[in-house]
N, C-alpha and C positions, 0 to 999 in steps of 0.2 A: 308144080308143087314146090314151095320152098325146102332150102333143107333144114330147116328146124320147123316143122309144122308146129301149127300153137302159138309159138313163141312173138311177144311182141314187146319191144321194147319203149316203156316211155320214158318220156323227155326230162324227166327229172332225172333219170340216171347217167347221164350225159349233159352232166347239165352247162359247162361250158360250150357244149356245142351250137350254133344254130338252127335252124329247120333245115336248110339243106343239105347243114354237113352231116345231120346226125340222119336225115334220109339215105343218103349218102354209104353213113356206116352201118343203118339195116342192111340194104343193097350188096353191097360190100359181102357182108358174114350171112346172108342167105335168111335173114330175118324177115318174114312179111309184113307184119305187122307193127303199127306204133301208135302209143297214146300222146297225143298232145298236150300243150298248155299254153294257155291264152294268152298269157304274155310273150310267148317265141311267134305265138299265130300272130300277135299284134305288132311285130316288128317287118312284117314282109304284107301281112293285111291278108285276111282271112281266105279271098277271091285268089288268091296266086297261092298261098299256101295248099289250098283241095289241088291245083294243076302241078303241083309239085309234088305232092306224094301218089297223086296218081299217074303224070306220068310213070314215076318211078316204080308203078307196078305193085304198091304199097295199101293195105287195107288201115284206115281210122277203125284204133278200135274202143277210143274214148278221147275226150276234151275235158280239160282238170282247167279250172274247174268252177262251180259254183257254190252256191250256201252262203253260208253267214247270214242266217237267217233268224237266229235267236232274239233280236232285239225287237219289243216290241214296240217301242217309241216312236209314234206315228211318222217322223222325220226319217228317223234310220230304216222301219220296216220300206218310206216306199221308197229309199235311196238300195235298200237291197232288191226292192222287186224289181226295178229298173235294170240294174245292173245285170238280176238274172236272168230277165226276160234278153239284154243283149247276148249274155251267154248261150243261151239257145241259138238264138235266132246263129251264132254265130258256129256252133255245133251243126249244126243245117247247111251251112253251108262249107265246111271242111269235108261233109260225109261221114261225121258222127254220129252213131246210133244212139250215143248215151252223154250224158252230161253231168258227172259226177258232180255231188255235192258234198261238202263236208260244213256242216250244217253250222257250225257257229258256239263260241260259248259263252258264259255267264255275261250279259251285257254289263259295261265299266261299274264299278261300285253296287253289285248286286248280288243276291243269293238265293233266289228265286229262280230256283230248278226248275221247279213244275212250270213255270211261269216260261220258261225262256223254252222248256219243251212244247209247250202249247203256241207257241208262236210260231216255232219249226212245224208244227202241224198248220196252222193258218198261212203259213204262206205256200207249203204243197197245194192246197187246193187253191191258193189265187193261183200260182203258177204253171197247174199240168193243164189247165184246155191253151195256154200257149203251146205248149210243148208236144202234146197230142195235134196241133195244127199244124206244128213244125214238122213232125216225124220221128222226136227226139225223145226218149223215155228219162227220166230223172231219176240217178241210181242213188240213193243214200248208201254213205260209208261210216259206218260204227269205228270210231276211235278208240282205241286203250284208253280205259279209264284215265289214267292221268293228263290225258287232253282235254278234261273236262269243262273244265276253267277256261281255258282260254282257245279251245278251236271245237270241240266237239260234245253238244250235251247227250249226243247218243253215243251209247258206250260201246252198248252190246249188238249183236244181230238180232237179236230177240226183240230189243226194242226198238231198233230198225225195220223189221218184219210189222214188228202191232203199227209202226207206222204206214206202211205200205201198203197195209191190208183193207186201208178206206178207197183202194183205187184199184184198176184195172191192172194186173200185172204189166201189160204196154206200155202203162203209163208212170207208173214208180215202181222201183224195184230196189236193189240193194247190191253193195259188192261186197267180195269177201278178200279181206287184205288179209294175210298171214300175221302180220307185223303187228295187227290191232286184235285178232280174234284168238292168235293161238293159246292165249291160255284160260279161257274159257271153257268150264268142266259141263258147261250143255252143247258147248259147239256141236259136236254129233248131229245130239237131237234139229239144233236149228238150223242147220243146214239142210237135212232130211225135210223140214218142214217148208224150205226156201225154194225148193222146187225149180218152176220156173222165171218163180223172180229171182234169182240170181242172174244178173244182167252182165259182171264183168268179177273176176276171180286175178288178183296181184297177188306178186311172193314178192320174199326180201327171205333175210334174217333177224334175229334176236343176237345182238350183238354188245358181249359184258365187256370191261364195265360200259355202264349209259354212260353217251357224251354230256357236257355240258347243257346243251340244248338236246334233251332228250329226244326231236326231232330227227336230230342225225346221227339217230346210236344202228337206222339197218345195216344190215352189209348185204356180204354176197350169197347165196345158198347153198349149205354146208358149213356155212362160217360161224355159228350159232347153237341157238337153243331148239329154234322150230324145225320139226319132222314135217317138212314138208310134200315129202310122198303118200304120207298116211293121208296127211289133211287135203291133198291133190283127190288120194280114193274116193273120203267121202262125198267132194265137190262134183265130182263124176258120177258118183252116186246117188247124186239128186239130180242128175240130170244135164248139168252141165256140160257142155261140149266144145267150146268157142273159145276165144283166145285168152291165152295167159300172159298178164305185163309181169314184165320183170321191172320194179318200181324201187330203186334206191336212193335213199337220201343217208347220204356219209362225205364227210370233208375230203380225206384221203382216199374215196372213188371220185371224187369229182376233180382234184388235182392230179390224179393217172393221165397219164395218155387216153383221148376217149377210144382209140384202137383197141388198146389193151384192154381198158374196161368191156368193152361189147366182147372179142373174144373169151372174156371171162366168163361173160353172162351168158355166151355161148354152151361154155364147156358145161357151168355147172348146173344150165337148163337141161340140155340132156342127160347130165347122170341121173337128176332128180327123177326125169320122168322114166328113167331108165330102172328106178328104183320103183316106181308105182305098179300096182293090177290091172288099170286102164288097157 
């Protein structure tokens, strides 16, 4: 057993790091688990990347990522199915259960929401009997509304969920980021209804003022606005069991020392769950 059970850190929190060194500093701080991303996979090549974290005794507990699937323009949709169909196949072989997506937003000079959500539905179904032959379930991630525009036309879990629910739990599911969901006054309820599609559960913070690039306004947890013990409860509560990334995008965690960062993510992983009913 590790000694932070749960806990799995991805690679965007570390993000100066390589793939080995940041295996390295799981190892290290007694972390099992790590999320990957495709472009650290694609600097060492996906086949050496699985023999490095599994030497390293290390479980994949996701591959960031895919989507961008909003555009329907016969050009871009099959330069995204391409792409995501690599992602997979590329998830399959790290030892990735899941292959998150973050689906894509308002294609350039357009405002046809419904439009650009209906495309993020037409490409799930060209996409899951790959991904179902792969072994690899396709997890959608709801963004904070203000990614709207330009990374994510699903906002909510709710609408996350009505899109999953044309498919086999196996085969799409959804994750729940702290950072995107916490202040959503149905969360409760949709997570209670999320069940077993809930495929992969991330924390961060809510961290004032937003940066510039509201992108990198997480921190570290406690740092913030989000209760993330409460919202840990209910994620448990619906069933959830399996590992939690510690997923941060901040300027000033990514120029720390990446030692200091993981011990951080250490310390403040266990008060958290130190804090929950689980």
């Amino acid at each position: 057993m590790t000694a932070h059970p749960r806990l799995s850190l991805n690679q965007a929190t570390t993000k100066r790091w390589t793939l080995p060194e940041t295996v390295a500093g799981c190892v290290e701080a007694g972390i099992g688990g790590i999320g990957l991303w495709r472009d650290r996979v694609a600097e060492v090549g996906a086949g050496r990347a699985a023999r490095i974290v599994a030497d390293a005794g290390l479980t994949v507990t996701s591959l960031c990522r895919g989507g961008f699937l909003s555009d329907g323009e016969p050009a871009a949709r099959k330069a995204a199915y391409d792409d995501n169909r690599r992602a997979i196949d590329e998830a399959a072989l790290v030892g990735a259960p899941e292959l998150l997506l973050v689906v894509g937003g308002l294609p350039a000079g357009s405002r046809d929401l419904a439009g650009a959500r209906a495309a993020v539905a037409d490409a799930l179904t060209e996409l899951a009997p790959h991904a179902r032959a792969a072994g690899v379930r396709l997890v959608l991630e709801p963004l904070h509304p203000m990614f709207c525009a330009d990374r994510a036309v699903v906002s909510t879990l709710g609408q996350a969920l009505d899109m999953a629910d044309a498919f086999e739990p196996r085969e799409v599911a959804v994750c729940v980021d702290t950072y995107h969901v916490w202040w959503d006054p149905t969360l409760a309820a949709q997570l209670a209804r999320g069940g077993e599609r809930i495929a992969l559960y991330q924390v961060s913070d809510w961290v004032l003022p937003l940066a510039a690039d509201a992108l990198l306004s997480r921190g570290h947890l406690g740092d913030g606005s989000i209760d993330t013990a409460s919202i840990t409860d209910l994620v448990t509560a619906a069933g959830y069991t399996g590992w939690i990334e510690v997923e941060i995008f901040r300027q000033d965690v990514w120029d720390a020392p990446g030692r200091d960062t993981v011990a951080r993510v250490v310390s403040t992983f266990d008060a958290m769950m130190r804090s929950t009913h689980s």
